[in-house]
Steps between C-alpha positions, in 0.01 A plus 500: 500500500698746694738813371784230548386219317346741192865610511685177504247368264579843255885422557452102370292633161803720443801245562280240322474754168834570498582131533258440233658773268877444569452100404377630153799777473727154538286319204487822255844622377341730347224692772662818442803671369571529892676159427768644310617786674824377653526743841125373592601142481763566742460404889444918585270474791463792766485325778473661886593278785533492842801410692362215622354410110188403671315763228553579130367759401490566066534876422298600201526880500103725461351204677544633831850392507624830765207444725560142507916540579436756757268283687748259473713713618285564812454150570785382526696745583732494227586814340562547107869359551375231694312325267789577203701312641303175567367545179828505327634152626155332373570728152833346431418133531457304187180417410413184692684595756304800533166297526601225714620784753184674492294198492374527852411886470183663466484643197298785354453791254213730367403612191220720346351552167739520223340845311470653802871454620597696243343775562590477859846533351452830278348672762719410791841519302461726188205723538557553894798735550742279618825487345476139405498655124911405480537322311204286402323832346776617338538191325123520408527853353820416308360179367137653392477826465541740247657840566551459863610800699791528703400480802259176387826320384666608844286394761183343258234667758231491280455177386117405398329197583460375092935539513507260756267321444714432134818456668369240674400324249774547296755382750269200592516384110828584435595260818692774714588493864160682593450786794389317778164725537422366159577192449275254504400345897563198412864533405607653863333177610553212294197314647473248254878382667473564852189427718275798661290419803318776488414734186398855602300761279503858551106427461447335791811665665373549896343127545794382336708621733232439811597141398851511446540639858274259662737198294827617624370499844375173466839363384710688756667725227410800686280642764547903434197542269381896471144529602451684168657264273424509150340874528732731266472857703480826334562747798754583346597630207829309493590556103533871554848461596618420184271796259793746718803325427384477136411911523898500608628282194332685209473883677823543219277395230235665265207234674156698624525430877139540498461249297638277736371645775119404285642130434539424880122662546361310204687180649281500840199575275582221291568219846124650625663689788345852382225576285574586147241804578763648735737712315914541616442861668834612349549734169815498304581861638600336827598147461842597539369607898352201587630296806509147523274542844249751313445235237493220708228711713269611177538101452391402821247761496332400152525097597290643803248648296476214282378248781119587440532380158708207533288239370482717123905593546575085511403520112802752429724257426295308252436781349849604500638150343212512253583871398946348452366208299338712265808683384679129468445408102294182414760320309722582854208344683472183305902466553482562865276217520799310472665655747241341767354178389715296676420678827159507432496137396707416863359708757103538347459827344330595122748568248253692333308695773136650344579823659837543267368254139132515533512730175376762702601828541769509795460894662162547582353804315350629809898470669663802429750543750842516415675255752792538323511914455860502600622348188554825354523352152143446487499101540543218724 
């Protein structure tokens, strides 16, 4: 069996599951409280298409949803705008309508594990400097904590992983329009109603997309393939952009910018792009003297360093979600379950991972490394 066939043979266990699982969501009115929640139940999907609506593409945001836009993007030469505005005539046809136009399209998404998106989202949104606090963690700090300081209930910066990780489930059982970096995949989606010909995983992200190419060319939907397709580059150290503009936004307020400053360190420690042994070569005496080029070149400097060791730095980010996890209570653990059945149950993942309700301890003894140091309240 070839890489192709292993692939197409990977993509039929996956549609077949999902087919499996979405015939006994229509026999159970009662699978989960998902059911009831009135704004998943409506037709919501994020579809991307082309102007020629030869492709669909399903956005589910943390499962490589920017990579997979801007290689659209690239493709078909079709900026940002572009694709809004095909998208939007598909978006306000009725229901049927809506299929029966997008019957002959090739249609696809990706998705990833469920625990793991999560945590994708904390670190990328809250943790990471970059502004996307407003007003998602101000609403989290007003809802949950007690005491909050100013500046928390003006720009919620220091949101911890166990506060989101409630709001989440909080807003999933109370039935509330959910964020959509929360939410669960399936409700971007709505597999169960429209039909997927191909089911991505962040898992198995590069021979996913190895196939995908080698499909559209084979059905004429486009030719313009990047020889690198389905490799995410780090050259760059694109986020960095927005840890400045946040410096801007709070340099009125009583926040440590070295804090900050720590959080977009710990961040690339926590994705395995430096080691955690590396330390941010910055005290607080000067962190109001650092350049956005001098940080981006200690970062380039220390992801240099860290290429002898990458095969022990790929482990960070376990380590990392495993070290979150443990600050999440068990009764919040047991309710987040919840929260991901049904797109564990859809798209093949364990609702109850060993790694996270194996009764074992979550943070290693021998792990202590604070990946989270810039939460200057002391958790995640």
């Amino acid at each position: 069996m070839n890489d192709f066939q292993a692939i197409i043979f990977r993509n039929a266990e996956r549609k077949q599951r999902l087919q499996e699982q979405c015939r006994s969501v229509s026999q159970s009115s009662n699978r989960t409280d998902i059911n009831r929640h009135e704004f998943f139940r409506k037709d919501t999907v994020r579809f991307l298409t082309n102007p020629g609506l030869s492709l669909v593409y399903c956005r589910v945001n943390k499962a490589a949803s920017t990579y997979t836009f801007q290689t659209l993007v690239e493709i078909f030469n079709c900026t940002k705008e572009c694709f809004q505005h095909s998208s939007e005539r598909i978006r306000r046809l009725h229901y049927e309508r809506k299929k029966k136009t997008l019957d002959g399209a090739h249609k696809f998404m990706f998705v990833r594990e469920p625990y793991g998106r999560l945590f994708s989202t904390y670190c990328n949104k809250f943790y990471f400097p970059k502004g996307y606090w407003d007003p998602i963690g101000k609403d989290i700090v007003l809802r949950f904590r007690e005491k909050p300081s100013e500046d928390s209930l003006k720009y919620g910066h220091d949101v911890t992983f166990a506060e989101l990780i409630r709001y989440t489930i909080e807003d999933f059982e109370a039935g509330n329009k959910m964020e959509e970096h929360i939410r669960p995949m399936h409700t971007n989606c709505k597999p169960c109603d429209y039909e997927y010909d191909f089911i991505g995983k962040l898992e198995t992200m590069k021979s996913d997309w190895k196939y995908l190419a080698h499909e559209w060319k084979s059905r004429n939907i486009t030719t313009n393939i990047p020889t690198d397709i389905g490799e995410i580059s780090r050259k760059a150290f694109g986020e960095m952009k927005f840890v400045f503009r946040t410096l801007k936004r709070v340099k009125e307020s009583k926040i440590d910018l070295y804090d900050l400053y720590q959080r977009a360190w710990n961040y690339y420690q926590i994705t395995s792009v430096i080691s955690k042994h590396i330390e941010m070569p910055f005290s607080r005496i000067v962190n109001k003297n650092i350049s956005y080029e001098l940080f981006l070149q200690q970062l380039s400097a220390a992801r240099e360093r860290s290429a002898a060791s990458s095969t022990k730095i790929k482990a960070q980010k376990h380590e990392a979600m495993l070290q979150a996890y443990s600050t999440v209570p068990l009764k919040d653990l047991e309710r987040l379950k919840n929260v991901v059945k049904e797109d564990c149950l859809l798209f093949g993942y364990d609702e109850s991972p060993e790694w996270l309700f194996g009764g074992k301890t979550l943070q290693s003894e021998s792990n202590t490394f604070n990946y989270f140091s810039g939460i200057s309240r002391g958790n995640v």
